[in-house]
C-alpha positions as CSV (number, residue, x, y, z in Angstrom):
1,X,-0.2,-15.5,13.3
2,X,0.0,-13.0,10.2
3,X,-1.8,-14.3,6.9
4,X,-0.6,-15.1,3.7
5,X,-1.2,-15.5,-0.2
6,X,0.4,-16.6,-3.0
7,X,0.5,-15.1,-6.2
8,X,-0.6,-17.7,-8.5
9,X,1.2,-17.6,-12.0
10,X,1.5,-13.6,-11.9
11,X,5.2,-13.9,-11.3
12,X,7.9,-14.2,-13.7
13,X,10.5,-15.3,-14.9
14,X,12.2,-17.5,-12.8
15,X,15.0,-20.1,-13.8
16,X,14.3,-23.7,-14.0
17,X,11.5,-25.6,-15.3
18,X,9.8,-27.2,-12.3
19,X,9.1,-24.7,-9.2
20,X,6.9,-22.1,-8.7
21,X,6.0,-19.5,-11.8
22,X,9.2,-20.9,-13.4
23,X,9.0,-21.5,-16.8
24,X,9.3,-22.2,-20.0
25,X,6.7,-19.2,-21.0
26,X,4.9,-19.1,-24.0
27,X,5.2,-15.9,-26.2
28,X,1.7,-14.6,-25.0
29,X,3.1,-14.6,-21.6
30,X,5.9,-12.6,-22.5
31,X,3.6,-10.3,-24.1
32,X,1.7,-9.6,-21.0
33,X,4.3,-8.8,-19.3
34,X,4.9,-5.4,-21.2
35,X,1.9,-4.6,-22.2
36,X,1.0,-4.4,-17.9
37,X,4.3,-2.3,-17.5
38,X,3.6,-0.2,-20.8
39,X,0.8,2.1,-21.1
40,X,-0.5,3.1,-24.8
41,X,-3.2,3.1,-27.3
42,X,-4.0,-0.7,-26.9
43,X,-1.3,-1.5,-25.2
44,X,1.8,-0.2,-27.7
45,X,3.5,2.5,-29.3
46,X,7.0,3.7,-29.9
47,X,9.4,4.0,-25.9
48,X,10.6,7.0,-24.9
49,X,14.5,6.9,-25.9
50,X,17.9,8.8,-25.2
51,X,18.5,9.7,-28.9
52,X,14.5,11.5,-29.2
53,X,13.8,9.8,-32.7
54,X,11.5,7.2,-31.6
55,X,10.4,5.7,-35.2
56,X,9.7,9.7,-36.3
57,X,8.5,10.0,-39.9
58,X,10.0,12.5,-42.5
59,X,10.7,13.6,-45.6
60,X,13.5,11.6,-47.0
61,X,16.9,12.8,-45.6
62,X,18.9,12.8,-48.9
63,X,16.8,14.4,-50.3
64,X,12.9,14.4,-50.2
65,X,10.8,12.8,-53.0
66,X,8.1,10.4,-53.1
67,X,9.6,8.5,-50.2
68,X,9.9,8.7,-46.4
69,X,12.6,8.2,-44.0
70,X,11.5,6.0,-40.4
71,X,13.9,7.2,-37.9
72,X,15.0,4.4,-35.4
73,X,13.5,3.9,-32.4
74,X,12.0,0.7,-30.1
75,X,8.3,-0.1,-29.7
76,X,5.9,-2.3,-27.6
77,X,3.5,-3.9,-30.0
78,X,0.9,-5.4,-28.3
79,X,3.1,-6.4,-25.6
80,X,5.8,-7.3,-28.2
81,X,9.0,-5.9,-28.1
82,X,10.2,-4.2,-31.1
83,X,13.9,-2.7,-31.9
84,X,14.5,-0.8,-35.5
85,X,18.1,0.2,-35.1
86,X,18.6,2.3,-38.3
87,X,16.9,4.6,-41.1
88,X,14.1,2.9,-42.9
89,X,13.2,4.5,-46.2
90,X,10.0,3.8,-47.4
91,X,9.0,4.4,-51.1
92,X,5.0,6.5,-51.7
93,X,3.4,5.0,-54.3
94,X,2.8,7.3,-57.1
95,X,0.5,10.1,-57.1
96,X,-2.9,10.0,-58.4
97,X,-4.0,12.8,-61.7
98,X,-7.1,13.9,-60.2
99,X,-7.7,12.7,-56.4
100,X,-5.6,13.7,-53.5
101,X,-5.1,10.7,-50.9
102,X,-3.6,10.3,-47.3
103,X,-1.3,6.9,-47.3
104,X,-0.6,5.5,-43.7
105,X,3.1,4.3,-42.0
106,X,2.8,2.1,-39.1
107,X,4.7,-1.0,-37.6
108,X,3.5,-4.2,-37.0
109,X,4.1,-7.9,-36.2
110,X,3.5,-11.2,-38.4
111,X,2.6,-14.1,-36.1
112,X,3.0,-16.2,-39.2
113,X,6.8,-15.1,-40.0
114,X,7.7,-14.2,-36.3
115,X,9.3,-10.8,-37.6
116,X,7.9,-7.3,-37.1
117,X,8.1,-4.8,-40.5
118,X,7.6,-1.1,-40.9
119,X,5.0,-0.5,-43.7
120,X,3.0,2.0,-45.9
121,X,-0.3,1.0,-47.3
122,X,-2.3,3.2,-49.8
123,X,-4.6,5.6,-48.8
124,X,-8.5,6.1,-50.4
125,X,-8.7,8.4,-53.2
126,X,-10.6,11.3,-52.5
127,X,-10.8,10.4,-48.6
128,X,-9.9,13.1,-46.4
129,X,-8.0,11.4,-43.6
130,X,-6.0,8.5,-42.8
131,X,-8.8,7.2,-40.6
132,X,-10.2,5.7,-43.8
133,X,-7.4,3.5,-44.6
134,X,-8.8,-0.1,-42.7
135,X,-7.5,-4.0,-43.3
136,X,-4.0,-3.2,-42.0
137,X,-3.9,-5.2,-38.9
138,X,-5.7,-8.6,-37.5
139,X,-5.5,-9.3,-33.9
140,X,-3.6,-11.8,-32.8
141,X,-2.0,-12.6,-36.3
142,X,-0.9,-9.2,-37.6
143,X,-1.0,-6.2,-34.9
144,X,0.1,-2.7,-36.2
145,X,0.9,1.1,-34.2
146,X,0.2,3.9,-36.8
147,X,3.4,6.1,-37.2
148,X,2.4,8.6,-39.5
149,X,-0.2,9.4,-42.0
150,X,1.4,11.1,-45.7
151,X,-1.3,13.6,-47.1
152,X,-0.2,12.3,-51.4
153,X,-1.8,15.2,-53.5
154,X,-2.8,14.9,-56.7
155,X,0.1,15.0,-59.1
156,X,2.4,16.0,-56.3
157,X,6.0,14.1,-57.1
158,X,7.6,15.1,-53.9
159,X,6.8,14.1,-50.0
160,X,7.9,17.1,-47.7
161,X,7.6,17.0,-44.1
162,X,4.6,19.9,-44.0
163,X,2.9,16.6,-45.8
164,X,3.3,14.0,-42.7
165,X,1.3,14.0,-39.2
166,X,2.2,12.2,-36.8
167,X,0.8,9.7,-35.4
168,X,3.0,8.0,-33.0
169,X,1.2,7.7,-29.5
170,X,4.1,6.5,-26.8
171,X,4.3,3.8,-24.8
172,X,5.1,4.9,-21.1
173,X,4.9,3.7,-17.6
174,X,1.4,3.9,-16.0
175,X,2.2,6.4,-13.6
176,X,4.4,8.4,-15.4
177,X,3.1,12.3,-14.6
178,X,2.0,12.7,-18.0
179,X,-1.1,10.8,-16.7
180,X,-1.2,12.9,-13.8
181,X,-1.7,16.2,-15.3
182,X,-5.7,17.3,-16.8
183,X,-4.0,19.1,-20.1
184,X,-5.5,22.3,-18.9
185,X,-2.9,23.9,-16.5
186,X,-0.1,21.5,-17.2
187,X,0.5,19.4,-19.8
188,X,4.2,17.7,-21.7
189,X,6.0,18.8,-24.3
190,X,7.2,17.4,-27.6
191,X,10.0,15.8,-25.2
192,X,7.6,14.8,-22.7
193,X,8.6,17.4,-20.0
194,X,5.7,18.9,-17.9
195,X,5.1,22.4,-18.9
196,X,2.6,25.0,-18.4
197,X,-0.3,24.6,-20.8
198,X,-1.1,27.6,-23.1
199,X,-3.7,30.0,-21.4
200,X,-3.4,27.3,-18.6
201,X,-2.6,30.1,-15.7
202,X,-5.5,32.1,-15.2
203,X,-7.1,34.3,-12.3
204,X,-7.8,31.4,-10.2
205,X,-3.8,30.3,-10.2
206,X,-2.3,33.6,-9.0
207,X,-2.4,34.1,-5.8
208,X,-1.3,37.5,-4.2
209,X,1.6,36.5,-2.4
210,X,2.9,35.6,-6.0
211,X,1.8,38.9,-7.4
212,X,4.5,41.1,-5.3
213,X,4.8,44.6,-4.9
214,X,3.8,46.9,-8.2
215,X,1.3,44.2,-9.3
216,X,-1.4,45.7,-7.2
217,X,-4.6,43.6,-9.1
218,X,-6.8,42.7,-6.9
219,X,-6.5,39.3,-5.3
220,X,-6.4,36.3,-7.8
221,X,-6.7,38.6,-10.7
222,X,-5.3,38.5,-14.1
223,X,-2.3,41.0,-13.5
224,X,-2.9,43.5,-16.6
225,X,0.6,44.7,-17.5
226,X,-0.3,44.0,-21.1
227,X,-3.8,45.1,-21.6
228,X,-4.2,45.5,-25.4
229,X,-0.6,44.4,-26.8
230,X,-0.5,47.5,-28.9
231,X,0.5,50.8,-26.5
232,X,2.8,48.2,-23.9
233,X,4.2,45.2,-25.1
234,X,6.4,42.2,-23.1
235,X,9.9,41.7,-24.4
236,X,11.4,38.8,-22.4
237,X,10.9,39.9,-19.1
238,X,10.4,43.6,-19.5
239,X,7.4,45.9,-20.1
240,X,8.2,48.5,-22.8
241,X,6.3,50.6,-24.5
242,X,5.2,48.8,-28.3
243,X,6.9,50.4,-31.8
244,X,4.4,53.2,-32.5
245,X,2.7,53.7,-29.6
246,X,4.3,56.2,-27.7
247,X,2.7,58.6,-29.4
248,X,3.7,62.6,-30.1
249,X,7.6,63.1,-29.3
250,X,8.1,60.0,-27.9
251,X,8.8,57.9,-31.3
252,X,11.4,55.8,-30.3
253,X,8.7,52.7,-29.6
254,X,10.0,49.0,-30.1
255,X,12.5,49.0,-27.2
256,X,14.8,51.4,-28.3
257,X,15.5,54.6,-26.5
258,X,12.5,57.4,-26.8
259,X,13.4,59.8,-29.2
260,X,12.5,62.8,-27.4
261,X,16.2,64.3,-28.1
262,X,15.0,64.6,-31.8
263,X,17.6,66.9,-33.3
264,X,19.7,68.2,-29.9
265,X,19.1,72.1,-31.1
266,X,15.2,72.3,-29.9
267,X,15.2,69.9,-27.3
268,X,18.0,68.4,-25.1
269,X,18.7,66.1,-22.1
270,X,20.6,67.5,-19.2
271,X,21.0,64.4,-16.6
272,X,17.6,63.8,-15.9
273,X,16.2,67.4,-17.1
274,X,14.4,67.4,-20.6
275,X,15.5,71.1,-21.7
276,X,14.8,73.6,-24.3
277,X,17.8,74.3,-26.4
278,X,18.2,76.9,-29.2
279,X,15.7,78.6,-30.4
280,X,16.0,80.4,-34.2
281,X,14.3,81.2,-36.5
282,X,15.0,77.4,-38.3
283,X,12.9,76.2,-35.6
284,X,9.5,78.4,-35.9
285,X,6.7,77.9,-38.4
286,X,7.0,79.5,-42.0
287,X,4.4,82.5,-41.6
288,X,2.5,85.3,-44.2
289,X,4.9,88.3,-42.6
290,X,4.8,91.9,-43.6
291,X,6.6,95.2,-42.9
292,X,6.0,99.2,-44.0
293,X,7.8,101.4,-45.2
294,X,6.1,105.1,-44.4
295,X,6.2,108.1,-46.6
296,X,8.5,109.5,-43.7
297,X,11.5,107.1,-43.9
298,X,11.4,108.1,-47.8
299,X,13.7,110.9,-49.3
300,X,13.1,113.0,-52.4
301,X,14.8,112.1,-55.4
302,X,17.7,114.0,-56.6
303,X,16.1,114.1,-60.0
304,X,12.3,114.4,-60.1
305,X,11.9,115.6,-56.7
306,X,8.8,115.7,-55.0
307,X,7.4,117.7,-52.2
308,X,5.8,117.1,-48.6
309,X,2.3,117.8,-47.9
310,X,-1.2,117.1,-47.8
311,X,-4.3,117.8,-50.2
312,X,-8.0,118.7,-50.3
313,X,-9.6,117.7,-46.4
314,X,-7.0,115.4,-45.4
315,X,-5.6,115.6,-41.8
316,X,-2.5,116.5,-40.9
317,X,-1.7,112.9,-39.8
318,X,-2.0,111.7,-43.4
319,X,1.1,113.6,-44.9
320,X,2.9,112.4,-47.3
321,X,4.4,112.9,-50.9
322,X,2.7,115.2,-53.0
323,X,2.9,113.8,-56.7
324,X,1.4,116.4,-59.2
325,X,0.0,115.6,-62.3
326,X,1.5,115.9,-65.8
327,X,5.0,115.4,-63.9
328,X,7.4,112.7,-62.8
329,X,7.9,112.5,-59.3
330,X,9.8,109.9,-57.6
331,X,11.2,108.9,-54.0
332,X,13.6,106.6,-52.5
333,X,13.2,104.0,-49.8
334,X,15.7,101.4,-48.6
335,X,14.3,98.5,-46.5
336,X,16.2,94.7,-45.9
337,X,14.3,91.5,-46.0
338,X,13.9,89.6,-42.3
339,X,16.4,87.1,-41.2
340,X,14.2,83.8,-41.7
341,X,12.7,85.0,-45.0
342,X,12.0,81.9,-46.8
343,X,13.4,82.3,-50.7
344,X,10.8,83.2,-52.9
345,X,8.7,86.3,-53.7
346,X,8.1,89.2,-52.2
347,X,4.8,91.4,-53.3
348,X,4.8,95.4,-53.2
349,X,1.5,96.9,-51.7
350,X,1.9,101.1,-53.0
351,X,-0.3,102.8,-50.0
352,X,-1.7,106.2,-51.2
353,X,-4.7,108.8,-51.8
354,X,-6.0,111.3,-53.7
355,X,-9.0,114.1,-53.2
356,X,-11.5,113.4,-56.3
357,X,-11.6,111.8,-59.8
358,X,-13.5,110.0,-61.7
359,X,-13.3,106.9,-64.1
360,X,-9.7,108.0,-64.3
361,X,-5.8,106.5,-63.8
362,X,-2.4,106.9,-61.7
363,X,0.6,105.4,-63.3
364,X,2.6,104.1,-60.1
365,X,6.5,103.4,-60.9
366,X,8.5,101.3,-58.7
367,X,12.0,100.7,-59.6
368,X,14.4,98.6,-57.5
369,X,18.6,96.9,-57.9
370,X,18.5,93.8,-59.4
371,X,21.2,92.2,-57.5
372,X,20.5,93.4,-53.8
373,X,23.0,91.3,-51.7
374,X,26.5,92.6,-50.0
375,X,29.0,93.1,-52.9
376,X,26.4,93.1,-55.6
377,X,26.2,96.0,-58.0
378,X,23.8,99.0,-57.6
379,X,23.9,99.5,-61.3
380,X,21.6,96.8,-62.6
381,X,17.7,98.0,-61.7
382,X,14.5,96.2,-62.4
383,X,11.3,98.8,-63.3
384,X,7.6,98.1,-62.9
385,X,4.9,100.7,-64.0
386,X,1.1,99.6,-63.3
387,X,-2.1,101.9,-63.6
388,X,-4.2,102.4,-61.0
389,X,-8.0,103.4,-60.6
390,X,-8.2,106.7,-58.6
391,X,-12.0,106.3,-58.2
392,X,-14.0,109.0,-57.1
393,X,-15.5,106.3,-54.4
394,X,-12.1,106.7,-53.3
395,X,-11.0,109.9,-52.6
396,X,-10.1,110.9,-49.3
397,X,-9.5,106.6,-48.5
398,X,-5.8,104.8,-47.6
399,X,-5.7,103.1,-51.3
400,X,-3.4,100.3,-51.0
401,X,-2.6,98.8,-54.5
402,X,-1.0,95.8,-54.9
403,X,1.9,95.5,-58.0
404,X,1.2,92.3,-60.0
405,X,5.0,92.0,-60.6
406,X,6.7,90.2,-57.7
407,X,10.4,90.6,-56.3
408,X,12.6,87.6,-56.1
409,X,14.5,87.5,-52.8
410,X,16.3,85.6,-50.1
411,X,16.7,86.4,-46.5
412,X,19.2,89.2,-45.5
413,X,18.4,91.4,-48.9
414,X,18.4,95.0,-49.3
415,X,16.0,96.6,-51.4
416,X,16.9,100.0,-52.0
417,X,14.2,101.4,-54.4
418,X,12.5,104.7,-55.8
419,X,9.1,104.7,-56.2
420,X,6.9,107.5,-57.4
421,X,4.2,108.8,-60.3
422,X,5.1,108.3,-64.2
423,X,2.8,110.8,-66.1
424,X,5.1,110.6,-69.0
425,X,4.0,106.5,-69.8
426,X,1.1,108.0,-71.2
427,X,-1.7,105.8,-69.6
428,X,-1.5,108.5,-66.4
429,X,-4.9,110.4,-66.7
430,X,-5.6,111.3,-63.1
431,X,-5.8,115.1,-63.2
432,X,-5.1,115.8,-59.8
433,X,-2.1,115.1,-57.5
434,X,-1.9,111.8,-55.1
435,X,-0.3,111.1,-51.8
436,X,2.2,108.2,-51.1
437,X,2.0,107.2,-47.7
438,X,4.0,104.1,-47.7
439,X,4.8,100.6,-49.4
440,X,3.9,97.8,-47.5
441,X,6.4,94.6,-48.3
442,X,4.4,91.5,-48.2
443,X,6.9,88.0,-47.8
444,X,7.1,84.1,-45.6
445,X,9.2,84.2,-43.1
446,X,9.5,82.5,-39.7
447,X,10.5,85.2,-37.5
């Protein structure tokens, strides 16, 4: 025959007052029977409820200031059941002038009166913590669950919430799966749901199967789809290159669309085909440019005209424009500035030679139009005269002299010009005759 055993007095309750585990039950009794269904620190804390305010302390609702609301909520107090169905506010005594102090809230029961209260008792100036408030409770005649502790600094006249920690610690069945996770992997949210621990999934939970295709790591490693947080970033589920790391021509970054479609004149998209687009001179580097103008695309002057010719050794390749002494002699020269030619100033380089002289000078005279665009007048000129050093260390040499007046231009210019000797300034000492071979024009442009 199957055995049996009774439960003695571990059962309740049951109706009547004579039979079995029936009653009446003193409060104890009562007691034990939630603090065995109830898990907590010592047997209490605030229960889990629909509404999610579960006695929570904050700064006063209406308004803070040196007070605290108690939000409602039901708690097991050493196996006591506890309802508060409403706000609570709770006034802070008054800050101290020097000390800082940290006042605790908690709940409790009165054997004595047979009521339950919610309470703040003064913290210990100058402690740092609410661990050194003591006295508040006396088993089995006053028996209190901490709800909060208020940090009260010194002179402070206002309670905020970044002032209160909380302290609740629930109640909750024994096997509720809170108590089966290790806090490491999984642990519970501020609402108690099981969740994924931070840094709680590491190379030892991913297994390859999980991986899938792309995420070739090797088995059980950490996949590395973020390996610095800088150059590739995570944005919800999708791994983008970070703002400011995509580096030359791609400088879109951040999630939006790479820039590499800059201005649509050098570069363009065609479908899938990155393309070069139009190329001008807007889209090359300013650079030091020059161009010559030889003695052969010059042309006597119809006043002062000079001759053709060479002097002294000087090989026939080096002809040019004979320009005597004691007389003025002058060619002219047209030339137009480069398409590109970045506004500014242009410098004149006179290339010429001579046979022999001493410590002695050639006047060089370069006149051009002041105004030297379509439709602007050929009247207006612009002269500049500068003496030159014709060196006997020179003679038989390409001298290129350099005028220290510049020529304001833009590009597209003409500069028509005449350039030639001027004996008659006076400053012109250079006995024999020189050769112009050319004017180099020295400018920026980026063609």
């Amino acid at each position: 025959m199957p055995d049996s055993a009774t439960l003695v007095g571990n059962s309740r309750p049951w109706g009547g007052q004579a039979t079995g585990d029936c009653g009446p039950y003193t409060e104890r009794q009562w007691h034990y029977i939630y603090r065995t269904i109830f898990d907590g620190s010592g047997d209490r804390g605030p229960l889990l409820d629909a509404a999610g305010t579960q006695l929570q302390v904050t700064e006063r609702g209406a308004g803070a200031n040196m007070s605290v609301d108690i939000a409602p909520g039901t708690a097991v107090i050493d196996g006591l059941w506890a309802d508060n169905p409403a706000i609570v506010n709770l006034t802070v005594a008054a800050s101290d002038a020097v000390q800082d102090r940290y006042d605790l809230v908690f709940a409790y029961w009165d054997s004595a009166t047979q009521l339950t209260q919610l309470r703040i008792v003064d913290g210990v100036l100058g402690a740092g913590s609410c661990e050194a408030v003591a006295n508040y409770q006396t088993a089995n005649v006053e028996w209190a669950i901490p709800l909060a502790c208020v940090y009260v600094a010194a002179t402070v006249v206002t309670i905020a919430n970044a002032d209160i920690t909380d302290l609740r610690e629930f109640c909750r069945y024994r096997f509720d799966p809170v108590d089966l996770v290790d806090g490491t992997h999984i642990t519970t949210d501020a609402n108690h749901l099981l969740t994924i621990a931070a840094d709680g999934v590491g190379v030892d939970e991913i297994n390859a199967a999980i991986a899938g295709l792309g995420l070739v790591q090797a088995v059980g490693g950490e996949l590395d789809v973020n390996p610095d947080g800088v150059t590739l970033e995570i944005n919800a589920d999708a791994v983008r290159i970070a703002a400011g790391a995509a580096g030359n021509g791609l400088v879109g970054g951040g999630g939006a669309a790479l820039a590499v479609n800059v201005d649509a004149a050098t570069i363009v998209i065609v479908g899938d085909t990155l393309l070069v687009g139009e190329i001008d001179h807007t889209n090359i580097v300013d650079r030091a440019r020059d161009d010559y103008v030889g003695a052969g695309a010059m042309y006597p002057a119809s006043a002062a005209a000079v001759a053709w010719g060479t002097i002294g050794a000087l090989a026939a390749p080096t002809e040019g424009w004979l320009l005597p002494t004691a007389l003025d002699r002058y060619v002219v020269g047209h030339w137009e500035t480069w398409t590109g030619t970045v506004a500014g100033n242009i410098s004149v380089t006179i290339v010429w030679t001579h046979v022999s002289a001493g410590a002695q000078l050639v006047t060089w005279d370069f006149t051009y139009c002041t105004n030297m665009s379509c439709g602007d007048s050929l009247v207006a000129t612009t002269n500049i005269t500068e003496d030159f050093a014709a060196a006997a260390a020179d003679a038989n040499k390409r001298i290129c002299s350099t005028l220290a007046t510049v020529i304001a231009v833009n590009e597209n210019d003409f500069i028509d010009f005449h350039v030639g000797r001027r004996f008659s300034s006076g400053t012109d000492t250079y006995a024999g005759s020189a050769v112009l071979l050319g004017v180099v024009f020295d400018f920026t442009a980026d063609m």
